[in-house]
C-alpha positions as CSV (number, residue, x, y, z in Angstrom):
1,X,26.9,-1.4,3.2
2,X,25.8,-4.3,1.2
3,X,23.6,-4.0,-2.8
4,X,20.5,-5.2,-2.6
5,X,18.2,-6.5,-4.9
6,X,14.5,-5.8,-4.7
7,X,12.5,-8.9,-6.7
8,X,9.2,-8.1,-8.0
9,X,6.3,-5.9,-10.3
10,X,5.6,-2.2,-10.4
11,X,2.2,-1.6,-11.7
12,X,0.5,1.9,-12.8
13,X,-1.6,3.2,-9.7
14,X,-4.7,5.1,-10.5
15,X,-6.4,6.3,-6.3
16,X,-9.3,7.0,-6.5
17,X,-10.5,10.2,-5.3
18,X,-13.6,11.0,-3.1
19,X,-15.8,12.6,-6.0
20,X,-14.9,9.6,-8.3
21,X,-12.2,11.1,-10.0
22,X,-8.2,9.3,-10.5
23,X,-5.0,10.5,-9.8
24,X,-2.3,8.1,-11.5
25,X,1.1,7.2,-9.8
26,X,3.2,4.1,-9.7
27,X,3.3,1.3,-7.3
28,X,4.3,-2.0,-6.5
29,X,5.0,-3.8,-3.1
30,X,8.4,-4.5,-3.7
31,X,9.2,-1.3,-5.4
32,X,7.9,1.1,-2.8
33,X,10.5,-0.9,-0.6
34,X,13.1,-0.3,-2.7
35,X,12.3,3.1,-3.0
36,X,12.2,3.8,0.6
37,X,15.3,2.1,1.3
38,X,16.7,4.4,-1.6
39,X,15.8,7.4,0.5
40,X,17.3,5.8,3.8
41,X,20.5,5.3,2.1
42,X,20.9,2.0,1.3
43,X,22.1,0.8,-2.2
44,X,19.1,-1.0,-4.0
45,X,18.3,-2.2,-7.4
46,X,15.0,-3.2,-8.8
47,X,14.8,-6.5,-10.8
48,X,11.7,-6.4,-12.8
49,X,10.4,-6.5,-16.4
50,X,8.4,-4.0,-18.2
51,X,7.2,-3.0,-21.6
52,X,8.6,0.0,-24.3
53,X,5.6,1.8,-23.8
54,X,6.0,5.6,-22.5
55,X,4.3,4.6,-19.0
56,X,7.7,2.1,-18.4
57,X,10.0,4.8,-19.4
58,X,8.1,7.1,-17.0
59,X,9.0,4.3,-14.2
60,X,12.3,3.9,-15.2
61,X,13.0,7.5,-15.3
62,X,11.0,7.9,-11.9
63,X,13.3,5.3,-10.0
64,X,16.6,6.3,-11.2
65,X,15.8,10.1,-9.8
66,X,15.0,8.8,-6.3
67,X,18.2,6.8,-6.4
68,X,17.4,3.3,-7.3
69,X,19.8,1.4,-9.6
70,X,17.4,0.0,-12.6
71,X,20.2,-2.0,-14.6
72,X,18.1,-5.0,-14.0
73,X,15.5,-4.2,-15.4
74,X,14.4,-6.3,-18.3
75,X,12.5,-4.4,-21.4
76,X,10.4,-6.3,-23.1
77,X,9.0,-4.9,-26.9
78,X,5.2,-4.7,-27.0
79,X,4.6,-5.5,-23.6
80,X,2.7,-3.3,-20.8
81,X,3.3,-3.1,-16.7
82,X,0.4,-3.8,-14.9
83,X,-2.4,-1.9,-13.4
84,X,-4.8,-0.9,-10.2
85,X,-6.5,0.9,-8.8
86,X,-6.8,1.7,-4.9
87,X,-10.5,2.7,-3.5
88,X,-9.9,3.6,0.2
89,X,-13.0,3.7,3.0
90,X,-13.4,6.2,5.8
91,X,-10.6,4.5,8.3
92,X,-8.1,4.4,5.6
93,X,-8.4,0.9,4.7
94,X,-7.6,0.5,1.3
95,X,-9.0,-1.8,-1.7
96,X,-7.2,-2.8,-5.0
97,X,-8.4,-4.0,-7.7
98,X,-6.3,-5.2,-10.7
99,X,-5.5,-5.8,-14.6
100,X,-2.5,-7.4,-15.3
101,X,-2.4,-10.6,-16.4
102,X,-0.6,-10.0,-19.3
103,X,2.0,-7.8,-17.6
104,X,5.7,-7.9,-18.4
105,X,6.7,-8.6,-15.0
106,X,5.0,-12.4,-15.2
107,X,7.4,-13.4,-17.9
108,X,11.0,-11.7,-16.1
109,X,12.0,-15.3,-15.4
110,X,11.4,-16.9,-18.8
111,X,13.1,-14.4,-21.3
112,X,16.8,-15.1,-23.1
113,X,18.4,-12.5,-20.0
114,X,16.9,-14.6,-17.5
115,X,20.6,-16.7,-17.3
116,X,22.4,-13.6,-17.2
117,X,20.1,-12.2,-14.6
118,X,20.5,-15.2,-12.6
119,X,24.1,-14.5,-12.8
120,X,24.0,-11.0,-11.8
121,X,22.0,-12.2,-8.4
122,X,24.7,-14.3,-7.7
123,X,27.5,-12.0,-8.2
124,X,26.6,-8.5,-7.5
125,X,24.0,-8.2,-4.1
126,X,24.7,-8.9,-0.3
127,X,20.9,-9.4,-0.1
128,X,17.8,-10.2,-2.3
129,X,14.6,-8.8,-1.1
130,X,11.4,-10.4,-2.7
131,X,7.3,-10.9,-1.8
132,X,4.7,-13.2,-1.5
133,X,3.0,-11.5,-4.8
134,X,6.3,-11.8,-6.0
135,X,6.3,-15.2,-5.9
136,X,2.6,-14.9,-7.4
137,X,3.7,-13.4,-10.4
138,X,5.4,-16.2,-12.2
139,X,4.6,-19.8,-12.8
140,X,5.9,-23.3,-11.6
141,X,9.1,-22.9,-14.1
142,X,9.1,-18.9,-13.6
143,X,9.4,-19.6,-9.7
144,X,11.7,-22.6,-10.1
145,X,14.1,-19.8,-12.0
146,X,13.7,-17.9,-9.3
147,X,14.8,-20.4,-6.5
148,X,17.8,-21.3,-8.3
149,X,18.8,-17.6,-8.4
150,X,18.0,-17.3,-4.6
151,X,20.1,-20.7,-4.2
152,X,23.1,-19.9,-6.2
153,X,23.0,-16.2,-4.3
154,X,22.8,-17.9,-1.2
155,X,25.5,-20.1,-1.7
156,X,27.8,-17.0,-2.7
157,X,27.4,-15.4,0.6
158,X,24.0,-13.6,0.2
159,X,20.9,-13.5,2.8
160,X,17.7,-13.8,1.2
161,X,14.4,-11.3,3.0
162,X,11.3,-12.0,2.7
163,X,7.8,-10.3,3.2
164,X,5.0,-12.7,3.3
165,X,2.6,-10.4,1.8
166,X,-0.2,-13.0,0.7
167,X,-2.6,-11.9,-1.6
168,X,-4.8,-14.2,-2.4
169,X,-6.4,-13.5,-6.1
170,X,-3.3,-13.9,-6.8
171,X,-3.5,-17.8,-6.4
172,X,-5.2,-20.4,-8.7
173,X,-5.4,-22.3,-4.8
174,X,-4.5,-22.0,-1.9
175,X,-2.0,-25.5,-1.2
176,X,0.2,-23.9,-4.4
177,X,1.0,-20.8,-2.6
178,X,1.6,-22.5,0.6
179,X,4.0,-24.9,-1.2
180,X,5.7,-21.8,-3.3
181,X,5.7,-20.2,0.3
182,X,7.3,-22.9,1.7
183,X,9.8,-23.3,-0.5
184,X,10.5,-19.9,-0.2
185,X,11.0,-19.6,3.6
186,X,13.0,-22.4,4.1
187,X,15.5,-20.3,2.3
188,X,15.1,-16.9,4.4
189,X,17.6,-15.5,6.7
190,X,14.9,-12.7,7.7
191,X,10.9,-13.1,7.0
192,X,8.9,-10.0,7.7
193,X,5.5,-11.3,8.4
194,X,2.2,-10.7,9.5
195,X,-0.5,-12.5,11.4
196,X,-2.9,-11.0,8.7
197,X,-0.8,-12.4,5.8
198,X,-0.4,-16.0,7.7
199,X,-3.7,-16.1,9.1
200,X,-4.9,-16.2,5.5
201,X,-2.2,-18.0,4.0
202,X,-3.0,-20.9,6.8
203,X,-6.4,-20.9,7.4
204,X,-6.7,-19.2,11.0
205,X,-3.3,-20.3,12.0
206,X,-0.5,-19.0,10.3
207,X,1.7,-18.0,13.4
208,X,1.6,-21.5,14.5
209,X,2.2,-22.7,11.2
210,X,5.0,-20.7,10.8
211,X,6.9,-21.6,13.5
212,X,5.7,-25.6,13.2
213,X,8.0,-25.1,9.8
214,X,10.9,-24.4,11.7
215,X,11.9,-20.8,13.0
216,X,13.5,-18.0,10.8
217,X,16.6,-17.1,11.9
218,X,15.0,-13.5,12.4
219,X,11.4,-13.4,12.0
220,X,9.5,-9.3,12.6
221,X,5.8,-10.3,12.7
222,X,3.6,-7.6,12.9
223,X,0.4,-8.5,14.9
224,X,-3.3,-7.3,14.7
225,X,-2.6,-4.6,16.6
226,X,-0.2,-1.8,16.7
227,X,3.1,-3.6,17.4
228,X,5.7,-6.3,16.2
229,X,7.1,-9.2,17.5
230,X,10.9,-10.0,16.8
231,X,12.5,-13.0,16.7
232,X,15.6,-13.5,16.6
233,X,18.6,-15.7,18.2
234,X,17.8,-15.3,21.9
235,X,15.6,-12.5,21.6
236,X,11.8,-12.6,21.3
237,X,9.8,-9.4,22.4
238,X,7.4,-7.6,21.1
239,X,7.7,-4.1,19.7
240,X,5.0,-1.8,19.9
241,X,3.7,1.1,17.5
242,X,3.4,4.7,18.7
243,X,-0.3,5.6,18.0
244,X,-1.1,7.7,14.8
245,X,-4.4,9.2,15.0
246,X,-4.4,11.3,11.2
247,X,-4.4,7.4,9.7
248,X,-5.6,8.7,5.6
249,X,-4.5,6.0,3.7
250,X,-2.6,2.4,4.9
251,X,-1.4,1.8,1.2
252,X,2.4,0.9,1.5
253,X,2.3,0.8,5.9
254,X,4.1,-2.8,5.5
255,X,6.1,-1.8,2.5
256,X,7.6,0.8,4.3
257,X,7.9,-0.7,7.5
258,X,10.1,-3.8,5.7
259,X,12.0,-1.0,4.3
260,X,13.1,0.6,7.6
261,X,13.5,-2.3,9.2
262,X,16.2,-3.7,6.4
263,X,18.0,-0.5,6.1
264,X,18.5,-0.4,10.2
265,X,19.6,-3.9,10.1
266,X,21.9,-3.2,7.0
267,X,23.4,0.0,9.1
268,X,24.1,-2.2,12.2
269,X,21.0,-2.0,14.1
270,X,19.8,-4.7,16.3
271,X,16.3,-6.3,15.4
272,X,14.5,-4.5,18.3
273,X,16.1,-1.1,17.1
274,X,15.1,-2.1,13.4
275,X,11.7,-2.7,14.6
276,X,10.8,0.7,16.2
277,X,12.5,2.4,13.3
278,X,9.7,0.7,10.8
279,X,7.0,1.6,13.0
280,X,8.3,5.1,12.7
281,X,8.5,5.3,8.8
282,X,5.2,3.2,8.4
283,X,3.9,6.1,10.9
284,X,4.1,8.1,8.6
285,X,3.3,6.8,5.3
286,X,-0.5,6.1,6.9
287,X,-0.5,10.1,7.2
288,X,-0.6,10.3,3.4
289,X,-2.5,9.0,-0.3
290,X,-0.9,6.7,-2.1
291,X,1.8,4.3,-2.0
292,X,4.7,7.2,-2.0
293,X,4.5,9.7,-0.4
294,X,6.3,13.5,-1.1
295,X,9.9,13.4,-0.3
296,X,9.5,16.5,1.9
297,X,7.2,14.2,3.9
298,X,9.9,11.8,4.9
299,X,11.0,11.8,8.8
300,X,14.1,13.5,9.4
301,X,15.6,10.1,10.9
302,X,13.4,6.7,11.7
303,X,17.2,5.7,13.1
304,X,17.8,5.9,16.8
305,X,20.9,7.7,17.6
């Protein structure tokens, strides 16, 4: 099975508890893929950038126990990760709010490793994995950095995912994301999308807009309701999504999905099979707090056999 590389910022989570109190974890979009294809089996690093402070070193440590290779990961003296918090309503929709502007993860692009890093990309990963707040996270030269990286990579042989995960606070306006988006997946061999994401993204409508720009060579957009439609050479079907009616918190239900879906695909699966197989781990992540949830909680297989 082929490396990959998981782009992108994990930020201290504090949840917020019913009677106002905090529990404090770690999250990050990207990162809770990565670590979710570390439990499925596949062979991920994390390329990020964080500070010397204890709280990184608790990441670091963290990652490398669940499996995930964190030799890209830049440490940056006097620097902090990020932060949020998650506030979560009745029906288990969830709410962030955030402080990191002046997290390390902004300036991974723009640091004297960042040649070397761009090297590594090219020479060491069978696919890159990154996010719309990925591509947030830096600036015009930051993200110019990072499309050379995804070109050179390409050009060796590797496919490029991406989740269009749209956030948009994360944007000084919206026709600079849609550019950087643009840019972005005219360079992606598989986009894992939703209408939620695009609708925003576009203004009311992103499928459309999506597929005016040319279609992915495999495209898993997951609709506003339970289900998925894939994309992908001849095929074009939608999947749906078994009901789950203990739904607690929906932190980390895409993350996870794109995580099952690239692990099937790495292991041979066909898009429909990757599909059902991120419906299955996203089932279950709903079921619990947080971005990650216990190990003992993970399905026995989200793999058809």
């Amino acid at each position: 099975m082929v490396r990959v590389a998981c782009i992108g910022e994990c930020m201290i989570e504090l949840s917020e508890r019913a009677d106002g109190t905090l529990s404090r974890s770690f999250g990050g979009d990207t990162l809770n893929t990565a670590l979710y294809m570390a439990r499925l089996g596949v062979e991920v690093d994390y390329v990020t950038a964080l500070g010397d402070d204890g709280w990184s070193e608790e990441m670091v440590t963290a990652w490398a126990d669940e499996g995930i290779g964190t030799g890209r990961v830049v440490r940056m003296a006097g620097r902090l990760p990020g932060l949020y918090v998650i506030q979560t309503d009745p029906k288990g929709e969830r709410r962030f709010q955030y402080w990191r502007d002046r997290a390390a993860a902004r300036d991974l692009f723009d640091q004297p490793a960042t040649p070397s890093l761009i090297e590594a990309l090219a020479r060491d990963y069978g696919l890159l994995y990154l996010s719309g707040i990925t591509l947030s996270l830096y600036g015009e030269a930051g993200r110019g950095r990072l499309l050379e990286a995804i070109d050179r990579a390409r050009a060796g042989g590797a496919r490029l995912a991406f989740d269009t995960n749209f956030r948009p606070r994360g944007w000084p306006e919206p026709e600079l994301a849609r550019n950087a988006y643009r840019q972005v997946l005219d360079r992606s061999d598989i986009v894992l999308a939703s209408t939620e994401d695009l609708n925003l993204l576009y203004g009311g409508r992103g499928e459309e807009t999506l597929l005016e720009g040319g279609k992915p060579e495999e495209l898993a957009l997951k609709l506003a309701h339970p289900s998925c439609r894939v994309m992908a050479g001849d095929t074009d079907t939608v999947v749906d999504a078994a009901p789950v009616e203990n739904v607690t918190d929906t932190t980390a239900a895409g993350d996870s999905f794109a995580a099952a879906y690239l692990a099937a695909r790495l292991k041979g699966a066909d898009p429909e099979a990757a599909a059902r197989a991120g419906h299955r781990l996203a089932g279950v992540v709903v079921q619990h707090r947080g971005a990650i949830i216990p190990r003992a909680a993970m399905p026995a297989t989200v793999f058809e056999t």
